[in-house]
C-alpha positions as CSV (number, residue, x, y, z in Angstrom):
1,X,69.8,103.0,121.5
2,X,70.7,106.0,119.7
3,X,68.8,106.7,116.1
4,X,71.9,107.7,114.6
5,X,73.6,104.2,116.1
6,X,71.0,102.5,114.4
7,X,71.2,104.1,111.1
8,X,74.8,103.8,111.5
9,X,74.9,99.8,111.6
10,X,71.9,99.9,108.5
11,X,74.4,101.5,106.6
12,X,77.3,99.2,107.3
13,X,75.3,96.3,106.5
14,X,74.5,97.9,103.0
15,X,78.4,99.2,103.2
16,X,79.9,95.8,103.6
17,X,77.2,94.0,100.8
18,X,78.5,96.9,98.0
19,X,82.0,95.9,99.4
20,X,81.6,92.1,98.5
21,X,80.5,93.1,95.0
22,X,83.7,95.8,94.4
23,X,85.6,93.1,95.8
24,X,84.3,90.4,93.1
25,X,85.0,93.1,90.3
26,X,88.8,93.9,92.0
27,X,89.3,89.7,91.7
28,X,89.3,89.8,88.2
29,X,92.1,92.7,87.6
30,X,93.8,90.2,90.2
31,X,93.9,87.3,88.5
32,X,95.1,88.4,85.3
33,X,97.8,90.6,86.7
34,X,99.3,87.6,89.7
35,X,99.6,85.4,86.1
36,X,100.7,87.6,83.4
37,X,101.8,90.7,84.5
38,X,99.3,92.8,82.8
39,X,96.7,95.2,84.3
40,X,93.7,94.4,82.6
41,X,91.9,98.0,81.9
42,X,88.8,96.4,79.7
43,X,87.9,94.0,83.0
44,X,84.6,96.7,83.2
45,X,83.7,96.2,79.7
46,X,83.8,92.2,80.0
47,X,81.6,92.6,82.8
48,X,79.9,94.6,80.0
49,X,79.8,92.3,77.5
50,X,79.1,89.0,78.8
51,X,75.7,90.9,80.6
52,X,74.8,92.3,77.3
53,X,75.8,89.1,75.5
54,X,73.2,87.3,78.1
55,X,70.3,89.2,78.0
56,X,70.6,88.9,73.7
57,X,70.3,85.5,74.4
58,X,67.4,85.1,76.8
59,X,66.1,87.5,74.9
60,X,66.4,85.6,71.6
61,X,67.6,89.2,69.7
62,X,69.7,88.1,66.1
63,X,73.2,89.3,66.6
64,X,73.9,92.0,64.3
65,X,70.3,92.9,63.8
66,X,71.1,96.4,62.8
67,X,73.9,95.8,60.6
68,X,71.5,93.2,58.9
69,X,69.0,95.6,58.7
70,X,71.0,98.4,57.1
71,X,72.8,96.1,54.7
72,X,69.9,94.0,53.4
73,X,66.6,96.2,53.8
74,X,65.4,93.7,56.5
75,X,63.5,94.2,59.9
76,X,63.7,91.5,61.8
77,X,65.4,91.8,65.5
78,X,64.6,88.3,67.3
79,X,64.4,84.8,66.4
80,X,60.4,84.6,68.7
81,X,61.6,82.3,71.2
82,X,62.7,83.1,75.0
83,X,65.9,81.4,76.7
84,X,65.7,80.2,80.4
85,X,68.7,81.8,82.4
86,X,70.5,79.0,83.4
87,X,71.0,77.8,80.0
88,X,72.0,81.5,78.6
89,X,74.5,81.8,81.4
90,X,75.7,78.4,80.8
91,X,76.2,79.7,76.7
92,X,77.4,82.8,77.7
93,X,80.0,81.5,79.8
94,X,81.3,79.5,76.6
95,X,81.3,82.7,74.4
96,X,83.7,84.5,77.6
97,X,85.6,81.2,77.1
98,X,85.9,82.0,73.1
99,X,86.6,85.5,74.4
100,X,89.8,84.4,76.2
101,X,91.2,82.1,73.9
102,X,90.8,84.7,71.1
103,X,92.0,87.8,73.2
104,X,95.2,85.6,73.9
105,X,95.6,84.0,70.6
106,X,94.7,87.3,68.6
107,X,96.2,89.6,71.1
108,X,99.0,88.9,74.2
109,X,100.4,86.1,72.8
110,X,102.3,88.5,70.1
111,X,103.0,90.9,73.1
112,X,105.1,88.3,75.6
113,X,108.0,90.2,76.9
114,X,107.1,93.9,75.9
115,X,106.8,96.5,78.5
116,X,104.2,96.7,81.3
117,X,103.0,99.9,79.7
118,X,102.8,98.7,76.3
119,X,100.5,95.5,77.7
120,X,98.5,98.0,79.7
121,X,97.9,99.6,76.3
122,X,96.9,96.6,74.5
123,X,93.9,96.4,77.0
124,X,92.6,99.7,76.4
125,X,92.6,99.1,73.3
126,X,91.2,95.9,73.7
127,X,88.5,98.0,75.9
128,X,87.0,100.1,73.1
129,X,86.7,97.4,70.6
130,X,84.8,95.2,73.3
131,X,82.2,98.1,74.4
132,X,81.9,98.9,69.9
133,X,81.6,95.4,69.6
134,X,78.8,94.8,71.8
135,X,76.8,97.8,70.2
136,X,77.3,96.4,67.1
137,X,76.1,92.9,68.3
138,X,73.2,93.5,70.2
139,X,72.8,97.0,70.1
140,X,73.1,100.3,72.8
141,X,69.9,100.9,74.2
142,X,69.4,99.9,77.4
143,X,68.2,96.7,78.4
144,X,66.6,94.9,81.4
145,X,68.2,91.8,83.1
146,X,66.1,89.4,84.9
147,X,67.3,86.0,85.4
148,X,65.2,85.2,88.2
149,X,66.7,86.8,91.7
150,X,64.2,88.7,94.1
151,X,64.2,91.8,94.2
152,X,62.4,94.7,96.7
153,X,63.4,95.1,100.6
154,X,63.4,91.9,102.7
155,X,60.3,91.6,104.7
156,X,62.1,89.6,107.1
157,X,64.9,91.8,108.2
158,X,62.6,94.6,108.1
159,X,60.4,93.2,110.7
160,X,63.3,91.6,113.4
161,X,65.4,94.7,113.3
162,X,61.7,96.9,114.0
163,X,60.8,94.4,117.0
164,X,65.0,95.0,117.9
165,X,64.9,98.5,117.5
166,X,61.8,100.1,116.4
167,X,63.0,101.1,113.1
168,X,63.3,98.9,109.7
169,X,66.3,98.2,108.1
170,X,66.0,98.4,104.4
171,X,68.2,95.7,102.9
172,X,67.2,94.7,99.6
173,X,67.0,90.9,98.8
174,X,68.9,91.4,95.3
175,X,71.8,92.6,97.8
176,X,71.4,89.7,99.6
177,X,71.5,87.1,96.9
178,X,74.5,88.9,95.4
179,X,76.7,89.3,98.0
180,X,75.7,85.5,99.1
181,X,76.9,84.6,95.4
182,X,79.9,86.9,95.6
183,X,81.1,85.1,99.1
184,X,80.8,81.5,97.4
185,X,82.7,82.9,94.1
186,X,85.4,83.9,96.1
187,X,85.9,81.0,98.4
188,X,85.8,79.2,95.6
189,X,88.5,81.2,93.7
190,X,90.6,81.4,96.7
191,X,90.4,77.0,96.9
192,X,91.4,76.6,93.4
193,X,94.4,79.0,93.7
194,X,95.6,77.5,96.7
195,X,94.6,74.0,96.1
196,X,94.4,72.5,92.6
197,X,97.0,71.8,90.2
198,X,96.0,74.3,88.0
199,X,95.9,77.2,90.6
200,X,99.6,76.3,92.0
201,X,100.7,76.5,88.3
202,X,98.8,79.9,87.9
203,X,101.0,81.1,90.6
204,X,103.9,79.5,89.8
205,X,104.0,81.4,86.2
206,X,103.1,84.6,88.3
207,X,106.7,83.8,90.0
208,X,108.9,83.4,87.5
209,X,107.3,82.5,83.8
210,X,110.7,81.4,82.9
211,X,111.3,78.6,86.2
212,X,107.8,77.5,84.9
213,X,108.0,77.2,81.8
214,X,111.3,75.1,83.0
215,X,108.7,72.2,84.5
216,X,106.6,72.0,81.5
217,X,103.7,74.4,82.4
218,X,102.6,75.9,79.2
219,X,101.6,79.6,79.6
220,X,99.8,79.9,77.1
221,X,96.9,77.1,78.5
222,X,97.5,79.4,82.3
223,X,96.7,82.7,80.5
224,X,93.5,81.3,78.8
225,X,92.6,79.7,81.6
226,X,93.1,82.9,83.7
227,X,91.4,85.4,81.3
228,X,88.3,82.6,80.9
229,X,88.3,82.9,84.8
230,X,88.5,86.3,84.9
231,X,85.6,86.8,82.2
232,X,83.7,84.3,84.7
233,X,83.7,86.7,87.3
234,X,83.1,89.3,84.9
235,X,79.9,87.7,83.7
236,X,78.9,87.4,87.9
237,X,79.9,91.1,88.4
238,X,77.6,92.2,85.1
239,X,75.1,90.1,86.1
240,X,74.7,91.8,89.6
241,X,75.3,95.2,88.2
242,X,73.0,94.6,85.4
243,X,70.2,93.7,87.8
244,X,70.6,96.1,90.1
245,X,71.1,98.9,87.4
246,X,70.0,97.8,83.8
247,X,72.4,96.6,80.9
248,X,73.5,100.1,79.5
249,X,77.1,100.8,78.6
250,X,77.8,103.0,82.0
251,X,78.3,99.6,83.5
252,X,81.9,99.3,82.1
253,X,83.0,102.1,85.0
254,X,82.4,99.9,87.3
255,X,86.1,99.0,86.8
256,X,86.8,101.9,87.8
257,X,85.3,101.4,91.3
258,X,87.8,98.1,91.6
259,X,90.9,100.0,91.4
260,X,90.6,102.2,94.5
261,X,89.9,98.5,95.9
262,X,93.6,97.5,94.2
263,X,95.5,99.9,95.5
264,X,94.3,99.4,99.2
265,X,94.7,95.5,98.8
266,X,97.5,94.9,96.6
267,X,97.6,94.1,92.7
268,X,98.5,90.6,93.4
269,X,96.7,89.3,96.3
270,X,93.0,87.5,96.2
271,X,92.5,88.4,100.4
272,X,94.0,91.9,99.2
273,X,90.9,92.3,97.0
274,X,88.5,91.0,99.4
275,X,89.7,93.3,102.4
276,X,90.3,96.2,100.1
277,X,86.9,96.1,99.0
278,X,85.0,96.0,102.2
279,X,87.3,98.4,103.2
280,X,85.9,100.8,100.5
281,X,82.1,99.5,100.4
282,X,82.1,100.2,104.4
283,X,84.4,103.4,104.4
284,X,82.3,105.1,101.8
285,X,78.7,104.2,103.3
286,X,79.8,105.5,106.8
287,X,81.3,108.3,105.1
288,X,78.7,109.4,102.8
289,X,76.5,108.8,106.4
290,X,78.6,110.9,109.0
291,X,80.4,113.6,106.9
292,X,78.4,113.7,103.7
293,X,76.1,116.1,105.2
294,X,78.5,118.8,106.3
295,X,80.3,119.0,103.3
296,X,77.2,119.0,100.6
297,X,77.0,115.1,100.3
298,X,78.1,113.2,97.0
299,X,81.3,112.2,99.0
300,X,80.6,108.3,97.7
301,X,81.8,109.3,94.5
302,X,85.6,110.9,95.8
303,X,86.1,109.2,99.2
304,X,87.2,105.5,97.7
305,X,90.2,107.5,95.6
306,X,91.1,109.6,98.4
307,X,91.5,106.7,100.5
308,X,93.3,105.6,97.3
309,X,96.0,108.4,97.6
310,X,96.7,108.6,100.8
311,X,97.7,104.5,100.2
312,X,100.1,105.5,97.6
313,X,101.6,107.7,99.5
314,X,102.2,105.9,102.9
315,X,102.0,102.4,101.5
316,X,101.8,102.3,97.8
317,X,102.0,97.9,97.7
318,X,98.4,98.2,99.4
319,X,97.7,96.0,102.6
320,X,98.7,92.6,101.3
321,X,101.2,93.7,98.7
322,X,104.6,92.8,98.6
323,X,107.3,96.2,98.5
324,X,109.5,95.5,95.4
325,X,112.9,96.8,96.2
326,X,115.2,97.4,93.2
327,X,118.8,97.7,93.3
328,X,120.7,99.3,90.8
């Protein structure tokens, strides 16, 4: 076989495990915009702020050390005692829950019925005050994640594809782990749209808010309940990210890396996301493999928006989109 057929399917296994990840970071923008309309710009800095949020807490660092410090004269940064991961995910999950129900209290419930680009606005506003407030919290320097997931090249693969093909893939067992939790957080997103009582209301308000709030669904509860979902799959996508990379503030723009994902799949559809972004994850390892070095390299960081552009242009409602025709 080929070596450059071999390489070739290395990369599109590590291609299709970075798509399942940009696809659990497009689900988020998804969900909020299918149920309220609004295209959530601070998605990367919850993803942001429930990883640094977790690590304070396993950690045991005081919130507000620094402020303390200043104000008071004081030096003291942790409480001295260590908290096991599952239960710091299970609190920081509650404080994203806080998060929603005080981002739609505080914030969109004064906004219902302003423009699309006045709501898009609101959450880059909503953004900035996230990524100061978690710097004020817990601090900006960057911080290590560990809550437990292996890490280093899988031993395993690496010895069945040599005995296969005589050369190693190198897939790394955080990879693994991730996009094995990324599948299950999907399917399971996907079930409760399609199939609970809570997920057909979600969609019904995404219809028409006005026929639902005609049967008694309050929107209100369906927007909390979307925006604590949403900073759920946040607090996956951070965690991942974090692991991988370290808790430092350039893992906000990993929104960034979901919208190139929206605009293939469509802003309102959950298999959108998922197709979208294997489509990128795949399309700009192979890329980066078989061009990349005739033009320079680096094209991992421009090929996902290209692909991007020449969507809007021949089918700007992405894959699964539906075309909005107005008439007037």
């Amino acid at each position: 076989m080929p070596d450059t057929l071999i390489f070739g399917m290395e990369v599109f296994l590590n291609g299709l495990m970075a798509g399942v990840l940009y696809a659990l970071v497009a689900l988020g923008f998804v969900l909020i915009y299918k149920a309220s309309g609004i295209f959530n710009y601070s998605q990367g800095v919850l993803a942001l702020f429930a990883a640094l949020t977790l690590v304070g807490i396993m950690d045991g660092q005081v919130p507000f050390s620094h402020m303390i410090n200043a104000v008071f004269g004081t030096d003291i940064h942790h409480f001295g005692w260590q908290v096991p991961a599952v239960f710091a995910i299970l609190l920081t999950m509650v404080v994203m829950v806080v998060l929603a129900w005080a981002v739609q209290r505080l914030i969109f419930r004064h906004l219902i019925g302003q423009e699309p680009i006045i709501l898009f606005m609101a959450t880059i506003g909503l953004a900035y005050f996230l990524e100061g407030l978690g710097d004020i919290i817990w601090g900006s320097d960057i911080k290590k994640l560990d809550v437990g997931l292996p890490q280093g090249i899988n031993a395993s693969i690496d010895e069945l594809t040599y005995q296969w093909f005589g050369y190693g893939f190198f897939i790394d067992n955080l990879d693994i782990w991730a996009t094995a939790i990324a599948v299950i957080l999907v399917a399971v997103l996907v079930a409760f749209s399609q199939y609970t009582k809570q997920g057909r209301a979600m969609r019904a308000v995404a219809d028409d808010h006005q026929a639902a709030l005609s049967v008694g669904i309050s929107l209100n509860f369906i927007w909390i309940m979307v925006w604590s979902v949403a900073g759920f799959v946040a607090l996956v996508a951070g965690i991942m990210w974090g692991t991988k990379s370290g808790v430092q503030f350039s893992l906000s723009l990993i929104a960034l890396k979901a919208l190139p994902v929206l605009m293939l799949g469509g802003f309102t559809s959950i298999p959108g996301a998922i197709v979208g972004g294997l489509i990128i994850g795949v399309g700009e390892k192979l890329f980066e493999f078989l061009v990349g070095p005739l033009v320079g390299g680096a094209t991992e960081n421009w090929f996902a928006y290209v692909l991007a552009l020449i969507f809007l242009v021949f089918r700007p409602q992405g894959l699964f989109g539906e075309k909005i025709i107005e008439r007037v």
